[in-house]
C-alpha positions as CSV (number, residue, x, y, z in Angstrom):
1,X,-28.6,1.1,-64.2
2,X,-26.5,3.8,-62.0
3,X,-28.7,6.7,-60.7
4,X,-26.8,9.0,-62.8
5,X,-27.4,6.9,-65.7
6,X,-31.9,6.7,-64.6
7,X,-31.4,10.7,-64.3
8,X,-30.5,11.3,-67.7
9,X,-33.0,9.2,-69.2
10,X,-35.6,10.9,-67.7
11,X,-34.8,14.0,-68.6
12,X,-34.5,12.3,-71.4
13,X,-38.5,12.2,-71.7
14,X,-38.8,15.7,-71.6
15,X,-35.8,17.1,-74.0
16,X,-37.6,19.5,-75.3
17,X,-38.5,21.6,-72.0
18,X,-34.9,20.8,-71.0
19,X,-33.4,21.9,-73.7
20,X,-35.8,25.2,-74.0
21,X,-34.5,25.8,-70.0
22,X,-30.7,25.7,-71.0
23,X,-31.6,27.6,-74.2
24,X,-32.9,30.8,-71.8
25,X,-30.0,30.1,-69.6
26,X,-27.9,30.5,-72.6
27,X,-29.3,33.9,-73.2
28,X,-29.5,34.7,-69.7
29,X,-26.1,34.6,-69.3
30,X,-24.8,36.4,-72.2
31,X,-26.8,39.0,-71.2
32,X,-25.9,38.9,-67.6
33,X,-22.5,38.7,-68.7
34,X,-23.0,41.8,-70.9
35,X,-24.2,44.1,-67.9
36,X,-20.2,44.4,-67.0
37,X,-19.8,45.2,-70.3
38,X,-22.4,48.1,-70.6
39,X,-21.0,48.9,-66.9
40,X,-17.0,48.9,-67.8
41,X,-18.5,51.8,-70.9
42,X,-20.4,53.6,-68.6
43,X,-18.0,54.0,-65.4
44,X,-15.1,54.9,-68.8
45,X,-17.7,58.0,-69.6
46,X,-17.8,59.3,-66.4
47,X,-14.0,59.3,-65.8
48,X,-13.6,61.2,-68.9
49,X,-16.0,63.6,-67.4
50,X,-18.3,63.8,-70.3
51,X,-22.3,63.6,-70.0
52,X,-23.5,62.2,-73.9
53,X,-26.6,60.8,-75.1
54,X,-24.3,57.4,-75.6
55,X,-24.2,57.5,-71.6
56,X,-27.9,57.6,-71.2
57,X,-28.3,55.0,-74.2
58,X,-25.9,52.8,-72.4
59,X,-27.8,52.8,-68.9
60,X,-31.5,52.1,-70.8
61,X,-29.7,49.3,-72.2
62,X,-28.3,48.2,-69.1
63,X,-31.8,48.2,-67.3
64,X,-33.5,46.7,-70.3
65,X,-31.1,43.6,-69.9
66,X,-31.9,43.3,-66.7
67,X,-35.3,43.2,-67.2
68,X,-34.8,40.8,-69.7
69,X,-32.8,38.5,-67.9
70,X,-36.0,38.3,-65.6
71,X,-38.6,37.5,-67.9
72,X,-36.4,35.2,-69.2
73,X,-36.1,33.6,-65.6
74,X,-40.1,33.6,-65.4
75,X,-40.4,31.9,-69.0
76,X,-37.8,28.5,-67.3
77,X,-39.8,29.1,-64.1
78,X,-42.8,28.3,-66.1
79,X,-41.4,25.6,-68.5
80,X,-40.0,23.9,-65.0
81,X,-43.2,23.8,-63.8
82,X,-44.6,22.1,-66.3
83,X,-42.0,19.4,-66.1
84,X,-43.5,18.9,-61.8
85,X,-46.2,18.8,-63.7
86,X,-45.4,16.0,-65.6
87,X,-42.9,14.6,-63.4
88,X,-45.6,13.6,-61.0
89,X,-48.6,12.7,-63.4
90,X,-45.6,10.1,-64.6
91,X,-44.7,8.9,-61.7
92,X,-48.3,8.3,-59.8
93,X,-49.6,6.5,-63.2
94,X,-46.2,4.6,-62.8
95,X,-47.0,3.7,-59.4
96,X,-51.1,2.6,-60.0
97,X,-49.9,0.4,-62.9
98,X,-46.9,-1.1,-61.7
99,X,-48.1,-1.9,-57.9
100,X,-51.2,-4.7,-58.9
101,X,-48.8,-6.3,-61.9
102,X,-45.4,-7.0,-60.0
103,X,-44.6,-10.3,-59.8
104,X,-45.2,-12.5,-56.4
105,X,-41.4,-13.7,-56.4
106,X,-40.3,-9.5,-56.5
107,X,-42.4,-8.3,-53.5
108,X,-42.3,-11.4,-51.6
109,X,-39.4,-10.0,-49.4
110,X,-40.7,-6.2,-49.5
111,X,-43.7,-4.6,-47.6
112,X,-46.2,-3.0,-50.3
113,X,-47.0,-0.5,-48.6
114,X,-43.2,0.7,-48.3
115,X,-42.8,0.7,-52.1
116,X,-46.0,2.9,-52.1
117,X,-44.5,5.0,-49.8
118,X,-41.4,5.7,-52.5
119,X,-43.4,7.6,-54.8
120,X,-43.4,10.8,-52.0
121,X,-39.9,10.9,-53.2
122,X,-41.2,11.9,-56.9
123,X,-41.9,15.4,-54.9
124,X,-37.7,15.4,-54.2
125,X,-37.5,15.1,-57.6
126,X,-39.9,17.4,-58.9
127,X,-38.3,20.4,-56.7
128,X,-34.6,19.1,-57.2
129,X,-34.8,18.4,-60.6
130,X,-36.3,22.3,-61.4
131,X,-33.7,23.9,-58.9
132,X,-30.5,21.8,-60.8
133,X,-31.7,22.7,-64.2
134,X,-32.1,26.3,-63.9
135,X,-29.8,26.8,-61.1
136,X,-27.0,24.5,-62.8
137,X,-27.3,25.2,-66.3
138,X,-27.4,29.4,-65.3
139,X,-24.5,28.5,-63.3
140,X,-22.6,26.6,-65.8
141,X,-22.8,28.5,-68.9
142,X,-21.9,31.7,-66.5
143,X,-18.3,30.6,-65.6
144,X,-17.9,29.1,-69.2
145,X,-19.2,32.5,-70.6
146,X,-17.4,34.3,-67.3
147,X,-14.3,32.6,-68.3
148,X,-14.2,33.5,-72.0
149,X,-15.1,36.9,-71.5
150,X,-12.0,37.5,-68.4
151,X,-9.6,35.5,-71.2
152,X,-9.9,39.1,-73.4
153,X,-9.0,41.7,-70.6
154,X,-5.5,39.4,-69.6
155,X,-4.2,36.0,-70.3
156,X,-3.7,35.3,-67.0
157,X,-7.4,35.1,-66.5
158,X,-7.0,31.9,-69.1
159,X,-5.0,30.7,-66.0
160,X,-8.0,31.4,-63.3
161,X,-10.3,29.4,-66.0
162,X,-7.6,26.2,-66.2
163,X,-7.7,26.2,-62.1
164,X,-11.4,26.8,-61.6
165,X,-12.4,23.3,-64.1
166,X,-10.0,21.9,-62.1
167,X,-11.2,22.3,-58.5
168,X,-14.4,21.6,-59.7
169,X,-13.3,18.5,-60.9
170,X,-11.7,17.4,-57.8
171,X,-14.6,18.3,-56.0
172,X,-16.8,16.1,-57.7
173,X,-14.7,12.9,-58.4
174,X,-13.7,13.0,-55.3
175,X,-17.0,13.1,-53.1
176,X,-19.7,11.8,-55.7
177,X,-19.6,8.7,-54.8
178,X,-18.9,8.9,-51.2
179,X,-21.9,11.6,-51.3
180,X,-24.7,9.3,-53.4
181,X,-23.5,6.3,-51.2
182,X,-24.2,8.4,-48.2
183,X,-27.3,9.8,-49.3
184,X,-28.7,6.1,-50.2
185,X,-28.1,4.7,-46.9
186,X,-29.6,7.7,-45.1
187,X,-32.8,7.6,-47.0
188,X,-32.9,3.7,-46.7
189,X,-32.9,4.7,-42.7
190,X,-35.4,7.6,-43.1
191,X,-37.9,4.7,-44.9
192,X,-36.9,2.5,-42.2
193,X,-38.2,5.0,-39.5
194,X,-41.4,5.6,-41.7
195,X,-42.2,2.0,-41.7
196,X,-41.9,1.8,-38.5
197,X,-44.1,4.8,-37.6
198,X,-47.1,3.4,-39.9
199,X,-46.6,0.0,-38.1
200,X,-47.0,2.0,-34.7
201,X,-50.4,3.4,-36.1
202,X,-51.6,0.6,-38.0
203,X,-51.7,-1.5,-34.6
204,X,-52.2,1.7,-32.2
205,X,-53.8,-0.7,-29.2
206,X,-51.5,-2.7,-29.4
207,X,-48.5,-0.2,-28.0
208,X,-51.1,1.8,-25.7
209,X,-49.9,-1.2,-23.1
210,X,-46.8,0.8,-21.2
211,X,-44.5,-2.1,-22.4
212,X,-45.5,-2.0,-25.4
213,X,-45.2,1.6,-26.0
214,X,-41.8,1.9,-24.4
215,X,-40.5,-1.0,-27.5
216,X,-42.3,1.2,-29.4
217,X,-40.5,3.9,-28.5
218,X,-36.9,2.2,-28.3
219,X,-37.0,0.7,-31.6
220,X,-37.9,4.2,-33.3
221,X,-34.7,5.4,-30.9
222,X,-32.6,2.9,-32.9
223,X,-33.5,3.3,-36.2
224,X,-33.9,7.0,-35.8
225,X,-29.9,6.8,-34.3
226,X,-29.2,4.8,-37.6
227,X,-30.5,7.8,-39.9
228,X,-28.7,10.2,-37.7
229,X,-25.1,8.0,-38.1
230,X,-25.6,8.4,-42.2
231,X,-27.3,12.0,-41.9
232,X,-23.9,13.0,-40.0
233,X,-21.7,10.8,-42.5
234,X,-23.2,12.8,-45.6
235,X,-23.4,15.8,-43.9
236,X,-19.4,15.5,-43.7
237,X,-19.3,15.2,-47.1
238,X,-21.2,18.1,-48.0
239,X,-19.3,20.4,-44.8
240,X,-15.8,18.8,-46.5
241,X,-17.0,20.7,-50.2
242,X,-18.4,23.7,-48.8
243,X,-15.0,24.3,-46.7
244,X,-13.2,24.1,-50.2
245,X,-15.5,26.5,-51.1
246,X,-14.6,28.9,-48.8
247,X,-11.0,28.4,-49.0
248,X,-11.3,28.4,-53.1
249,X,-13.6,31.9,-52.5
250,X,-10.4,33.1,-50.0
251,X,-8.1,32.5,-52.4
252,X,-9.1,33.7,-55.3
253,X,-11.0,36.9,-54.5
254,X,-7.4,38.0,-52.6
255,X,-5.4,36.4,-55.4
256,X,-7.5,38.6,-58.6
257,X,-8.3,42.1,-56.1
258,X,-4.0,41.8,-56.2
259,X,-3.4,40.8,-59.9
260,X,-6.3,43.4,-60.9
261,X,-4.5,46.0,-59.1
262,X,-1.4,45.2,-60.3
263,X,-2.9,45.3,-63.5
264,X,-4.2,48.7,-63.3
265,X,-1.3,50.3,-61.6
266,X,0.6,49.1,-64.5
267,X,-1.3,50.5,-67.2
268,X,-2.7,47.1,-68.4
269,X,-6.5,47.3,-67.3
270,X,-8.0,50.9,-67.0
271,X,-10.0,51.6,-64.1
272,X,-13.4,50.6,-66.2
273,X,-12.3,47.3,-67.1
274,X,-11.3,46.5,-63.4
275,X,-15.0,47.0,-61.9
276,X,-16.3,44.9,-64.7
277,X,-13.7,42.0,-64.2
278,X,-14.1,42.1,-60.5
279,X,-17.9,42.2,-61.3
280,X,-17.5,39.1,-63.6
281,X,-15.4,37.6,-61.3
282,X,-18.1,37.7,-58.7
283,X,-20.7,36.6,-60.5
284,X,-18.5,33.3,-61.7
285,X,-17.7,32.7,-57.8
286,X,-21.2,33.0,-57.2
287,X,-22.1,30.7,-60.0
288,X,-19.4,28.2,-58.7
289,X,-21.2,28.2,-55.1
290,X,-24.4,27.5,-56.5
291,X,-22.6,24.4,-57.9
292,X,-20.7,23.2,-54.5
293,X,-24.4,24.1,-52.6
294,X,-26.3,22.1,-55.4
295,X,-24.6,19.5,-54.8
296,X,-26.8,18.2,-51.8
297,X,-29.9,18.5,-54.0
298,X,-28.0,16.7,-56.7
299,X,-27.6,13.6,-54.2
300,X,-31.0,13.8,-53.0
301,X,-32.4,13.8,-56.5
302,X,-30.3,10.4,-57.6
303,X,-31.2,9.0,-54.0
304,X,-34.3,9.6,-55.0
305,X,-34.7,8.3,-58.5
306,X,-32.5,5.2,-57.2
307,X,-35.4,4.5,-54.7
308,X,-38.2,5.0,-57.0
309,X,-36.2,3.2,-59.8
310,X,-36.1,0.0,-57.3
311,X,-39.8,-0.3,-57.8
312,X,-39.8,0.2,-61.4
313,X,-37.3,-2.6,-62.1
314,X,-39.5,-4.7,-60.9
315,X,-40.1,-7.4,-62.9
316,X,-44.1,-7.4,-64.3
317,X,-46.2,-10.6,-64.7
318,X,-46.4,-11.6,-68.5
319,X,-49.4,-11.1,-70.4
320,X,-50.1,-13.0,-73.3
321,X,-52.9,-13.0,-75.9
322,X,-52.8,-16.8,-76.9
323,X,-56.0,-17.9,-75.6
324,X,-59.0,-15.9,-75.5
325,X,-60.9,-17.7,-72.7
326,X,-64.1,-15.8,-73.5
327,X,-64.9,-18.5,-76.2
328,X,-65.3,-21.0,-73.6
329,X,-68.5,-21.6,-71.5
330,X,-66.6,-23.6,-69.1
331,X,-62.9,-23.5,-67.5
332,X,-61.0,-26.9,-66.9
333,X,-58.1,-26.7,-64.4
334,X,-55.4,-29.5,-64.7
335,X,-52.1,-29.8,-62.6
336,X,-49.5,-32.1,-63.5
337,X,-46.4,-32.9,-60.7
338,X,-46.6,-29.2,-59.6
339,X,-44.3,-28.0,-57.4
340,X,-43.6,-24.7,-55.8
341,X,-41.1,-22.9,-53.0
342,X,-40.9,-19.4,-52.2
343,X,-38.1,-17.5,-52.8
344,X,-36.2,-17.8,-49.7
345,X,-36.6,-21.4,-49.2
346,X,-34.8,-24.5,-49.8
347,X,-38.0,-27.1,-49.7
348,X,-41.1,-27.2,-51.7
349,X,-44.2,-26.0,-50.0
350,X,-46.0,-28.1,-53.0
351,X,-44.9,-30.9,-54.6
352,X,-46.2,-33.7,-56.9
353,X,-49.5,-32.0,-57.1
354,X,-51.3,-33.5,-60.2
355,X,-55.2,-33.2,-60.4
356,X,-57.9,-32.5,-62.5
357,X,-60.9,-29.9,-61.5
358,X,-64.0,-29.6,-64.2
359,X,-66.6,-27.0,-64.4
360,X,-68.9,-26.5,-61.8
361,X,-67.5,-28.6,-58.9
362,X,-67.5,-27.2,-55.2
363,X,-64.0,-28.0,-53.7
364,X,-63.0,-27.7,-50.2
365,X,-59.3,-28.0,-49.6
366,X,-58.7,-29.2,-46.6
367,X,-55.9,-30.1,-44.1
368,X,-53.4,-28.9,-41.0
369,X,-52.1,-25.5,-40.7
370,X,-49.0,-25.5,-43.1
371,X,-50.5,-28.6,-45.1
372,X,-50.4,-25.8,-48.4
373,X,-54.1,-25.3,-48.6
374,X,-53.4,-21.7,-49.1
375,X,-50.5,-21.9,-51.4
376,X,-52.3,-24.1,-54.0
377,X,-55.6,-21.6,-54.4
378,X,-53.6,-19.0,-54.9
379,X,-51.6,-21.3,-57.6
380,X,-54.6,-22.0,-58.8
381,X,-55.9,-18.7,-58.7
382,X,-53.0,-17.3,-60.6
383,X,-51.6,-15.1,-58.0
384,X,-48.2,-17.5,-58.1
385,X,-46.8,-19.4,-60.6
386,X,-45.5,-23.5,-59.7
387,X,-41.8,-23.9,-59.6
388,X,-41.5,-26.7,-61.7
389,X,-44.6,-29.2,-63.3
390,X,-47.5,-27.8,-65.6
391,X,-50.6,-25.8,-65.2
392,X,-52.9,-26.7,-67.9
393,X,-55.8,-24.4,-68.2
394,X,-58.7,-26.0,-71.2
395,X,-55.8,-28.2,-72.0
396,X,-53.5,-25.2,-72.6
397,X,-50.1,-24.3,-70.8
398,X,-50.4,-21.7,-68.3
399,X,-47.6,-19.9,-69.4
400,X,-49.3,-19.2,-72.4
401,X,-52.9,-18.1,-71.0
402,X,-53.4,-14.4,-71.0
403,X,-53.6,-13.9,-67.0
404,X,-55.7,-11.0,-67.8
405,X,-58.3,-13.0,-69.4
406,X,-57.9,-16.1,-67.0
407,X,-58.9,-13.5,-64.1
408,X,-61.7,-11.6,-65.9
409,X,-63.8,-15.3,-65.1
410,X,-62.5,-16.0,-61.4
411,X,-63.5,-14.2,-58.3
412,X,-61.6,-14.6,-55.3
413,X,-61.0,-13.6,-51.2
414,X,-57.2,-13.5,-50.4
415,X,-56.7,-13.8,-46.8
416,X,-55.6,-10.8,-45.2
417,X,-58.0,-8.6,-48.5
418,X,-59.6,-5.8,-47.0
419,X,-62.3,-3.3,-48.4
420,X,-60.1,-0.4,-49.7
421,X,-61.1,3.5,-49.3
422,X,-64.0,4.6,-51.0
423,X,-67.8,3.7,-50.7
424,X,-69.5,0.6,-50.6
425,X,-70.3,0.4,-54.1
426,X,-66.9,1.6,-55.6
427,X,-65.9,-1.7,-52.7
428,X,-68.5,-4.5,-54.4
429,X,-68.2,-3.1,-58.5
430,X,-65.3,-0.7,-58.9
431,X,-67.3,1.4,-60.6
432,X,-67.6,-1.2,-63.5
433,X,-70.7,0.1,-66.2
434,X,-71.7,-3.4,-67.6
435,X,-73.3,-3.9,-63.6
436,X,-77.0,-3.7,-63.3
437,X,-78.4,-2.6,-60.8
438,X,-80.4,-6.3,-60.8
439,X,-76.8,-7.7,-60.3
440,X,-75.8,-5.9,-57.3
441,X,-79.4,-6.4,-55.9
442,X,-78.7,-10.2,-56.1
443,X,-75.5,-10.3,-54.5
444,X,-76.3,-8.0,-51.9
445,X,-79.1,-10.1,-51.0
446,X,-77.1,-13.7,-51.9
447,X,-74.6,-12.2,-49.3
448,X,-77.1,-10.2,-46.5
449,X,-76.1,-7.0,-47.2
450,X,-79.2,-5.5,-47.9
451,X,-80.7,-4.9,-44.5
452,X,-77.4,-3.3,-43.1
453,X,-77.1,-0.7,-45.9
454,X,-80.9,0.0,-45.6
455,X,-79.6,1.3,-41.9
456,X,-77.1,3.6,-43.6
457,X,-78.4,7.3,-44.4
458,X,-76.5,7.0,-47.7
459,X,-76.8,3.8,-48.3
460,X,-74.0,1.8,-51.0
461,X,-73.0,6.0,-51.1
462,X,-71.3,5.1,-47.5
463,X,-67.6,5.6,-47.4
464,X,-65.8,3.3,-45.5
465,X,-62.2,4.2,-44.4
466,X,-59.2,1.7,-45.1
467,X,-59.4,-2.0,-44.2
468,X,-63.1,-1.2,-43.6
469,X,-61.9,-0.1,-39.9
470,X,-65.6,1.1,-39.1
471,X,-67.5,-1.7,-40.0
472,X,-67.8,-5.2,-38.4
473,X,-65.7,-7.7,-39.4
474,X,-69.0,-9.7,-40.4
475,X,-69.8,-6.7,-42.7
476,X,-66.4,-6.3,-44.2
477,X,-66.4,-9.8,-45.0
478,X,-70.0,-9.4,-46.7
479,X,-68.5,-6.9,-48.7
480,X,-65.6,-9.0,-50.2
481,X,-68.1,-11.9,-51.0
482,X,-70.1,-9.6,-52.6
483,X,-67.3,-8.1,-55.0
484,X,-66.2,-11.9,-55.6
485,X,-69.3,-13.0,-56.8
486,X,-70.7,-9.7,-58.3
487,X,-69.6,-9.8,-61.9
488,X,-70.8,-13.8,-62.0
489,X,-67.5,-15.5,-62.2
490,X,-66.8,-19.4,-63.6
491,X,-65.0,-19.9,-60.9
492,X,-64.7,-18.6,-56.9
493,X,-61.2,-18.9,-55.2
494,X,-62.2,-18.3,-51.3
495,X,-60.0,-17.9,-48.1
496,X,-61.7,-18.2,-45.0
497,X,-64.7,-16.6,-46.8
498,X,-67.0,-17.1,-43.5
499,X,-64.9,-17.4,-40.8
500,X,-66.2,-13.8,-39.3
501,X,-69.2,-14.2,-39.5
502,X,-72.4,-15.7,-36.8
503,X,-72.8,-19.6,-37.9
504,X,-76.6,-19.4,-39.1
505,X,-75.4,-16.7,-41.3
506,X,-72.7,-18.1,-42.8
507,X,-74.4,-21.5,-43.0
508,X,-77.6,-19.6,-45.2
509,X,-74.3,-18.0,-47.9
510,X,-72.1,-21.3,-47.6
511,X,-75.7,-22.9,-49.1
512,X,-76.1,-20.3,-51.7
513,X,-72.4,-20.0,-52.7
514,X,-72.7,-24.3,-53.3
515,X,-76.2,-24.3,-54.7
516,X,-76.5,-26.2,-58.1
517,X,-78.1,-23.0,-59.5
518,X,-75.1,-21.6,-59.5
519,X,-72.5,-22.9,-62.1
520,X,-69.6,-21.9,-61.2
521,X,-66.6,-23.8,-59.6
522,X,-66.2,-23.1,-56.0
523,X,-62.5,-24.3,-54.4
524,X,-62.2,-23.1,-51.2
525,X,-60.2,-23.4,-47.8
526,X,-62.1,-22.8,-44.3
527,X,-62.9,-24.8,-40.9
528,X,-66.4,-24.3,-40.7
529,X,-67.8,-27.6,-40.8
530,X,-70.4,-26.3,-43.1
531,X,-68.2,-26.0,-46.6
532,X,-67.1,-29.7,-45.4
533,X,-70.5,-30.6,-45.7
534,X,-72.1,-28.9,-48.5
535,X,-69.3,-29.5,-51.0
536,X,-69.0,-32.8,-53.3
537,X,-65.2,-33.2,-53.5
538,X,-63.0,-32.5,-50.3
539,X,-58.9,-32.7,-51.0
540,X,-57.0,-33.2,-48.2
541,X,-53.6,-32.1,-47.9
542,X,-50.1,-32.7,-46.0
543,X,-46.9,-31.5,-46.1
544,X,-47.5,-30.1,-49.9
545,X,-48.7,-33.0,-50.9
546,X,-52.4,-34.2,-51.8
547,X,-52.8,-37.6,-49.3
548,X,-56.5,-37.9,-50.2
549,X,-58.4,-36.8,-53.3
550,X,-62.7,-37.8,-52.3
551,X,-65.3,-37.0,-54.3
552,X,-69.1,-37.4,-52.8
């Protein structure tokens, strides 16, 4: 979909404040158009040297359509606000829907947090979007009106009206593309640069080293020279139409201030209907430099909706209501000659991976750095889907399990999953009701929590900042085990689960997490020798492949 095309469907969403703006411009111009008019009448009186009560009439009028015309600006100032309104309320639920569903294969290539970044350019939209559709429609509709009202003092105006859509014309097919093409590249550098700076504070010891800061410093010089190269080249563009601009305003005002004269000196115009052409004649050059101006905020609005549009294209994962796994008491994972690459990649990570995991069995995957440990709990997990082979879940097909129900009964630590922004309880429940408080005092203390946030003044009420930056890693790590096991899953997919944590400490949860009391499957990947030990089926992987399947 061209940007042009993704800006007209969403205005599309809001056609009735859209049309309700273009409907006051409608009326805003006639009236604005009318002023001349009422001024032509009144300029005619005075020449004749008459004072009536049509004279006075005739200025009340022409101040009451002034004041008109700016309560009828307020009433699209406050219907365009309500489309910001709306624009961003759209675009942020968007965002928080889209960003958890997208498929692995579509953000594989992209940094996350980059795509979250695009929605600040919903705010381009919201101010660009309001400024084209009062400022273009008013501006529009006045040179059409402008033009049909000229038409009835002298044919020749007809003429002004045939060369005006014409330059206009030009203008636009003649630098639209260059201009959006411009535009898309310069923003592309400006995200560039913005990634960049939120790598700089993300790891901010690690460029405090003088080396490290000058790189620092040299790589922002070259993509910050990059935005500036595509600034300048769309810059160009917009100098190059504002220089016909002036040379159209040259023309044009020389061109009719001659012809009108002529007109007048020839007894074809009076004296009256000169001001008020010269009057409409401004305010349609006026409306045309609005236009040529606009144009900028034009680009930056389809930049903008291109950019945003990149993340809504996005392709979602599939939800399905086939199997309702809630009618099950226990989950059955089977894998039959499984194999899966990532995107960019010519060889399988996995391949030929066929086993069979039952309720309740403690797992450890194990094997050399690259072996696909990681890879096949997150296949397993649902996180990816195989390339090629079958995924039966309760002797169903994978494709056809509802993913929302398969991960309502699994809890899980991702490597590199952080506690988010917010407090420690929003961290372990997210706020979900059907948690007692006798739930989150048994994984607190399944996890050894509970003597850490008895040292807090506020307690679970704590807010911790992103990536948990003010706790230990020990904590933070607590605090993921605790969300993964809070809500009692069937089974637990865990990364590394312990791996930050002192060894007695993580030797007392490794024996809690495996304890027969606890029915759920465990399948996890770590070195600590204590998993190894505790769990009574240990899969040991190379190269992709499964080379040893041994069950205690």
């Amino acid at each position: 979909m061209t940007p042009l095309k993704r800006f007209y469907s969403l205005l599309r969403l809001d056609r009735k404040d859209v049309l309700q703006i273009i409907f006051y411009a409608i009326f805003s111009g006639l009236i604005s158009l009318s002023l001349p008019l009422g001024i032509q009448a009144i300029i005619n009186f005075i020449q004749s040297g008459r004072i009536s009560t049509s004279w006075i009439v005739l200025i009340v009028l022409v101040v009451l359509g002034v004041i008109f015309v700016g309560i009828l600006s307020l009433m699209q100032l406050r219907i365009t606000e309500n489309l910001q309104q709306k624009l961003f309320v759209r675009s942020s639920f968007e965002f928080a829907y889209r960003l958890p569903k997208i498929k692995f294969e579509e953000i594989y290539s992209t940094y996350p947090p980059e795509l979250a970044n695009r929605f600040f350019d919903t705010l381009t939209i919201q101010k660009g979007t309001s400024k084209l559709l009062i400022d273009f429609s008013a501006a529009l509709l006045q040179i059409a009106f402008g033009i049909i009202l000229l038409s009835f003092y002298h044919p020749f105006f007809i003429v002004f009206g045939f060369f005006l859509a014409i330059l206009l014309y030009s203008i636009f097919k003649f630098s639209y593309h260059q201009g959006l093409d411009s535009s898309l590249k310069e923003s592309k550098y400006k995200y560039k640069v913005a990634g960049w700076l939120q790598e700089i504070a993300r790891n901010n010891f690690s460029f405090r080293r003088q080396n490290n800061f000058d790189f620092a410093l040299q790589k922002n010089n070259n993509l910050v020279s990059n935005y500036l190269n595509y600034r300048e080249k769309h810059f160009s563009i917009i100098q190059r139409q504002f220089t016909q601009l002036i040379l159209f305003k040259v023309i044009i005002t020389a061109s009719l201030l001659l012809i009108g004269g002529f007109l007048v000196l020839n007894q074809q115009m009076n004296i009256g209907q000169f001001v008020a052409a010269e009057i409409v004649i401004l305010l349609v050059i006026n409306s045309v430099e609005k236009l040529i101006l606009g144009l900028e905020t034009f680009y930056d609005v389809l930049t903008s909706i291109e950019k945003i549009g990149q993340v809504t294209d996005m392709n979602l994962e599939e939800e399905t209501n086939a199997n309702a796994l809630d009618c099950f008491s226990n989950i059955t994972l089977e894998t039959e000659n499984i194999k899966f690459k990532f995107p960019d990649s010519t060889e399988p990570v996995l391949q030929n991976i066929s086993l069979s995991i039952k309720q309740g069995e403690k797992i450890i995957i194990s094997g050399e750095n690259g072996a696909g440990k990681t890879t096949l709990i997150r296949l397993l997990s649902g996180l990816i889907q195989p390339t090629s082979g079958t995924f039966f879940i309760n002797d169903d097909t994978f494709k056809k399990i509802d993913l929302k129900q398969y991960r309502s009964h699994i809890g899980s630590i991702i490597q590199g999953e952080t506690p988010f922004k917010g407090t420690i309880l929003e961290n372990i429940t997210f706020n979900n009701p059907s948690i007692t408080q006798e739930d989150l005092k048994w994984a607190l203390d399944a996890v050894q929590l509970t003597s850490f946030i008895k040292t807090l003044p506020q307690g679970l009420d704590t807010r911790i900042f992103p990536e948990g930056k003010q706790l230990s890693s020990s904590n933070a790590q607590k605090i993921l085990l605790a969300r993964s096991i809070i809500n009692k899953p069937r089974i637990l997919f865990l990364e590394n689960p312990t791996d930050k944590m002192d060894e007695q400490v993580a030797k007392e949860i490794i024996e809690f997490i495996l304890s027969e009391k606890n029915k759920w499957t465990v399948i996890v990947s770590s070195d600590n020798k204590h998993w190894k030990t505790n769990c009574t089926r240990e899969i040991i992987m190379n190269n992709g492949e499964i080379i040893k399947d041994l069950k205690k």
